[in-house]
C-alpha positions in Angstrom: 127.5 127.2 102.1 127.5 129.5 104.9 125.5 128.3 107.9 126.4 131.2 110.6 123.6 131.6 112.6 121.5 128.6 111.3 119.9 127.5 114.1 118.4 124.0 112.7 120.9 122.4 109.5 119.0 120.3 106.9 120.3 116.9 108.7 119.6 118.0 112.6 115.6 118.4 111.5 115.8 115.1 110.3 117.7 113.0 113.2 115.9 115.3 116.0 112.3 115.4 114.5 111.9 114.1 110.9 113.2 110.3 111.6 110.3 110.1 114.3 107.4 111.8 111.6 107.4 114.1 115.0 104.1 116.3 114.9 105.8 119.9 115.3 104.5 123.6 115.6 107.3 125.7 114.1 108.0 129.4 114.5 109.8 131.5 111.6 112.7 134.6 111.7 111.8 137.5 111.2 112.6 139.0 107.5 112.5 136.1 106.1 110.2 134.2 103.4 108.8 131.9 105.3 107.8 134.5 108.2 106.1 136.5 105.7 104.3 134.1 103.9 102.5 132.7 106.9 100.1 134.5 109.0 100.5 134.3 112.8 104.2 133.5 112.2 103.3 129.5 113.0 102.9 126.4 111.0 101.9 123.1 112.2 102.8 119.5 111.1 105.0 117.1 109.6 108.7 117.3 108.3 108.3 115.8 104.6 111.5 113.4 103.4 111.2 111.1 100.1 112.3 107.5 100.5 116.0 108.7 98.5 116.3 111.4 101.0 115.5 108.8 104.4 118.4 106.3 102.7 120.9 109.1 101.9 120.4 110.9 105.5 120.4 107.4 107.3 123.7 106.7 106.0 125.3 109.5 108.0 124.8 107.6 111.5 127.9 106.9 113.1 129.4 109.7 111.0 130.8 113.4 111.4 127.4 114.2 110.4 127.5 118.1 108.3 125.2 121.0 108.8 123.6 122.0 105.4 121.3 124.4 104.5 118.9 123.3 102.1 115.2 123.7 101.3 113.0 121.1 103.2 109.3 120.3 102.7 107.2 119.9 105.2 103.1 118.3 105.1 100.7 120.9 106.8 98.3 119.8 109.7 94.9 119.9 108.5 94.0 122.9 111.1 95.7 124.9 108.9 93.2 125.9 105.2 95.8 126.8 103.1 95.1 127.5 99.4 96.3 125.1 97.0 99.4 127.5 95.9 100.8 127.2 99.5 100.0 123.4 99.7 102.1 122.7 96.5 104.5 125.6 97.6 105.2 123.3 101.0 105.0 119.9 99.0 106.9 120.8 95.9 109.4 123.3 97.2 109.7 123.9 100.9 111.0 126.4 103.2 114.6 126.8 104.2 116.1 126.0 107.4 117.5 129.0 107.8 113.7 130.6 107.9 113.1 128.3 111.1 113.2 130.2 114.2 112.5 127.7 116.9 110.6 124.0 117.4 108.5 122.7 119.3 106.5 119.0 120.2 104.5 117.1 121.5 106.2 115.1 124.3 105.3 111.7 123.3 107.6 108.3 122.9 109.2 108.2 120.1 110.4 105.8 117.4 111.9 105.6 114.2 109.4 103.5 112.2 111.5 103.8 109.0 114.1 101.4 110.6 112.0 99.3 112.4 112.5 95.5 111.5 109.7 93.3 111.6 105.9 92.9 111.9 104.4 96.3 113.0 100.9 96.8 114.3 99.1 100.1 112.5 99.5 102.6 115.2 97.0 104.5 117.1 95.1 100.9 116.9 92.1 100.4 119.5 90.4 97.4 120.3 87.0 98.0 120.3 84.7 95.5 122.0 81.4 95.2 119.8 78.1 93.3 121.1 76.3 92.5 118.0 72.8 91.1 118.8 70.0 92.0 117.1 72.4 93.8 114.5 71.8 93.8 111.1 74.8 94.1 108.7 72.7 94.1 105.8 70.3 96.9 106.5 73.3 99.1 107.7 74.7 98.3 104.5 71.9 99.5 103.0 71.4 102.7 105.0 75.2 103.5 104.1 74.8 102.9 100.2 71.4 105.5 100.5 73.2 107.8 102.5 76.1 108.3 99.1 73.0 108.7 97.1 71.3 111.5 98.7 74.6 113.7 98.6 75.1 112.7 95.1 78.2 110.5 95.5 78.4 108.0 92.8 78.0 104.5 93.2 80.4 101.4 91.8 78.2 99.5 89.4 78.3 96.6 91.9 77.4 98.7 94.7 74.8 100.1 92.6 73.5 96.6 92.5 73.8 95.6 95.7 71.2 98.7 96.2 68.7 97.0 94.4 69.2 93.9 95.4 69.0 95.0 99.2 65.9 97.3 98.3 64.3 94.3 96.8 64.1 92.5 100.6 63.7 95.3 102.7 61.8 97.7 100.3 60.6 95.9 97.1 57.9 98.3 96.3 60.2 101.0 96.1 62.0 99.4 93.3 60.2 96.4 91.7 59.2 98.3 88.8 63.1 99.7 87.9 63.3 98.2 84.9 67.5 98.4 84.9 67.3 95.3 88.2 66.3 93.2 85.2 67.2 90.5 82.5 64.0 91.0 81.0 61.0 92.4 82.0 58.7 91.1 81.1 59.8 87.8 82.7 61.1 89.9 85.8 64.0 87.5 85.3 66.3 89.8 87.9 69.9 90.4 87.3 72.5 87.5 88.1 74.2 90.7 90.7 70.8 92.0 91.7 69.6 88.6 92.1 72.5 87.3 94.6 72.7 90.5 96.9 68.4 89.8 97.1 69.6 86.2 97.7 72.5 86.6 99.7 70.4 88.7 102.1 67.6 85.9 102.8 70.1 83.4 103.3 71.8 85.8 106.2 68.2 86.1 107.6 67.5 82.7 107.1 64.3 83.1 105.0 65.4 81.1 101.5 62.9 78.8 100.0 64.6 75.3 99.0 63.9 76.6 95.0 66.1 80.2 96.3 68.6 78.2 97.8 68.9 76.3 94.6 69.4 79.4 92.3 71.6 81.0 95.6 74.2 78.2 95.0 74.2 78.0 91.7 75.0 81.6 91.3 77.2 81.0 93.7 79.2 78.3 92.1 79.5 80.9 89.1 81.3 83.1 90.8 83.7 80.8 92.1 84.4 79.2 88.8 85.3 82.5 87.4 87.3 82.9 90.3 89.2 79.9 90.2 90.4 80.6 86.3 91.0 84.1 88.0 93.6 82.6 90.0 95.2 80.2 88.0 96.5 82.7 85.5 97.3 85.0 88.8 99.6 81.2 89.2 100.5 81.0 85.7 102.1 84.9 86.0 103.8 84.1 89.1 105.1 80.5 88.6 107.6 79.1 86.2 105.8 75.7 86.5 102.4 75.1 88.2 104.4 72.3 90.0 106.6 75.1 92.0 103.0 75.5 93.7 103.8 72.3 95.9 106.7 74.4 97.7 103.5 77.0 98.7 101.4 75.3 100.0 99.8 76.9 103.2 99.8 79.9 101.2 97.7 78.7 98.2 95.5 77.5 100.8 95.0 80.6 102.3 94.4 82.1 98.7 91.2 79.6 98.2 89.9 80.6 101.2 89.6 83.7 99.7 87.4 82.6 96.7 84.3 82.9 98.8 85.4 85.2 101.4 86.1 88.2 99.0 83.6 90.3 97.3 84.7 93.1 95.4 84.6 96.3 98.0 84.7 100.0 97.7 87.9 101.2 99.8 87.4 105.1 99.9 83.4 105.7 99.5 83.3 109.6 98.8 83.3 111.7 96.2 85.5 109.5 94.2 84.8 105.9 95.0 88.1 104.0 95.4 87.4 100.1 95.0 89.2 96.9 94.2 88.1 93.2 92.7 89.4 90.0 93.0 91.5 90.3 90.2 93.4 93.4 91.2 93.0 91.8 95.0 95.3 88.5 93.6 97.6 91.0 91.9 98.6 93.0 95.1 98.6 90.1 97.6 100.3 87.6 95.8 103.2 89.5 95.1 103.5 91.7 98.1 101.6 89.6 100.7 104.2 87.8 103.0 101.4 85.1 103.8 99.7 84.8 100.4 103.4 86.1 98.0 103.5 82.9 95.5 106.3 81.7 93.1 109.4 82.2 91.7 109.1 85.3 90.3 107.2 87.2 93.2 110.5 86.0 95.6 112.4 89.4 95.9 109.4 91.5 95.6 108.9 93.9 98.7 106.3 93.2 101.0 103.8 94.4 103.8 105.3 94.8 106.9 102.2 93.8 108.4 100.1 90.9 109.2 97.1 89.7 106.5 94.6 90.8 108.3 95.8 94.0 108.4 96.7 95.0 105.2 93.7 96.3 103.8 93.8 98.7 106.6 96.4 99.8 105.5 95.6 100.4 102.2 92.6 102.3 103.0 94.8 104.6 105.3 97.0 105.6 102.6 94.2 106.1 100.6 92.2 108.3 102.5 95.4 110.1 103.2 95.7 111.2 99.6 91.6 111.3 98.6 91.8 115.0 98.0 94.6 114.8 95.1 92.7 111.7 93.8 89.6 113.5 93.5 91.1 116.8 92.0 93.1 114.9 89.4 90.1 113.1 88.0 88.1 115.8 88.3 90.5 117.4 85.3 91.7 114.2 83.5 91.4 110.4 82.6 94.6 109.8 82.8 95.6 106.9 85.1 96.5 108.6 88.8 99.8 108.0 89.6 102.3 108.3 93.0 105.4 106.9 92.8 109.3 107.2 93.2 109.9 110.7 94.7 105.9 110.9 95.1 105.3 107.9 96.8 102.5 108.5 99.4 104.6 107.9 102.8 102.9 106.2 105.8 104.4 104.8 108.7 107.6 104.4 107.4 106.7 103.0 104.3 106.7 104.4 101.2 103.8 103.3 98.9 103.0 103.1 95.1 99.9 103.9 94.1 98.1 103.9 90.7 94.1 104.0 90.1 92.0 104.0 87.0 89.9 106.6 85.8 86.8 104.3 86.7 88.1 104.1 90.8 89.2 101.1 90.3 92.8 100.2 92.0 95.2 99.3 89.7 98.4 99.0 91.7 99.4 99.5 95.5 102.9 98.2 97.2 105.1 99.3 99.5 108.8 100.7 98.7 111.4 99.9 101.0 113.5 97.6 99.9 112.1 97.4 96.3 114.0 96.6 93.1 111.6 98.7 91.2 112.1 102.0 93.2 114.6 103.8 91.3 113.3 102.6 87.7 110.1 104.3 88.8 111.8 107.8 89.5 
């Protein structure tokens, strides 16, 4: 392929910017596709590389490395509003280097987070120091859960009764007469999830009568029951014998600890609600969790490169980097949404498989790298 007065080849873009997920402002030839199809002659971002392309192009170190002319797709900054045809034009297709006129970046420290070996911290983290008296998670709660309803976002049916139940202590008036907070009516016998959010939210405060605290725990036991039989066939999947669980046993323990500790949680709140339960909590954790993966047939699996108590950030992130394509595929289908293989959502290095159903709920969330299930899925 001729390259004659290429200024950037297909590999240079990736060793001088691409590698580093640099944040670039490019500048296109003139008479050339790219040039034409962008107004003020600029676009701003992200070089785009699928995981393939990152272990191909990483094997060229230490080699004659070629300059090829190829296509290369690139993720637009969000200053930009681009229509949806020049978003999947830039995603799907991608400009040629040839069309690349000069580059420019920010002059930051840089570092290939692809390659990097061990634990990483989420970057661009900041440690915020918080002085909680006389704050009241449970009324914020509340206000945030009202706030989704006045712009017509939809609620998760636990959310919905967490509502109630929150409404019921700090404005029962307001909804004591809803007839859906009820097992019967008549009785005002509340909802088992009503009832433990109404509970739940006296026992924070400190205001449960020794009869509430009764009910409280015994709804509370409940839970954990079902949670315990949750986890035992999450043991049963992972273990050729329930006596392998004796060669994990910090990590089981940190899985019980999570029986009370967890409550099922909305992870992108817009729109489209995003959200997880214990079930599909277990699934993720135990298999791609370094300090929670369990058994046999987990070993192998890839895992976080993070610690526990950051991996829900994580998930989140990547999330909420991709909430616009989640919302505008379910706004035209039931079909189960889907990245994976080549459209793994990439983050910091990591490439990540995503699947949700059509209800919000997440089905499936790993990372790549290193995964014997990345090139069945592509």
């Amino acid at each position: 392929m001729n390259t004659e007065g290429m200024r950037f080849s297909y590999e240079e873009l990736y060793f001088m910017y691409g590698q580093y997920d640099s944040f670039v402002q490019l500048h296109f030839c003139h008479d050339t596709e790219s040039y034409r199809m962008f107004d003020g002659n600029y676009l701003m971002g992200t070089f785009r590389f699928t995981n393939p392309e990152r272990i191909e192009l990483e094997k060229l170190r230490g080699t004659e490395i070629p300059r090829t002319e190829k296509r290369i797709t690139f993720i637009p900054s969000q200053l930009h509003s681009f229509s949806e045809e020049i978003n999947t034009y830039l995603d799907r297709d991608g400009f040629l280097c040839s069309d690349i006129c000069s580059v420019s970046q920010v002059n930051r420290e840089r570092q290939n987070r692809y390659t990097a070996k061990g634990e990483k911290e989420i970057p661009g983290t900041l440690k915020i120091n918080f002085d909680g008296e006389g704050f009241c998670a449970e009324k914020a709660h509340l206000w945030l859960l009202s706030q989704r309803i006045k712009k017509g976002w939809p609620l998760i049916d636990f959310e919905m009764k967490d509502y109630y139940g929150l409404k019921l202590f700090f404005s029962r008036e307001e909804v004591i007469d809803v007839k859906d907070i009820y097992t019967n009516f008549e009785t005002l016998g509340l909802l088992p999830q009503v009832n433990i959010r109404y509970l739940k939210t006296k026992f924070f405060i400190d205001e449960l009568t020794e009869d509430e605290n009764k009910t409280f725990q015994e709804l509370l036991s409940l839970i954990g029951k079902e949670r315990v039989d949750t986890l035992m066939l999450e043991f049963q999947k992972a273990t050729e014998s329930m006596k392998e669980l004796k060669n994990y046993a910090d990590k089981v323990k940190l899985l019980y600890s999570c029986l009370t500790k967890f409550e099922d949680e909305t992870l992108i709140a817009g729109e489209f609600p995003v959200w997880w339960d214990f079930e599909r909590f277990l699934h993720i954790y135990m298999r791609h969790v370094k300090e929670t993966q369990v058994g046999s047939r987990n070993e192998g699996r890839s895992v976080f490169q993070y610690a526990f108590r950051n991996v829900m950030r994580i998930i989140k992130i990547v999330l909420e980097s991709i909430e616009s394509e989640i919302v505008e595929h379910f706004k035209n289908s039931v079909d189960v949404f889907v990245r994976r293989g080549r459209r793994a959502v990439y983050y910091d290095g990591h490439y990540y498989r995503v699947e949700i159903e059509s209800n919000g709920r997440l089905l499936t969330f790993h990372p790549y790298n290193d995964d014997r299930e990345r090139n069945a899925d592509n």
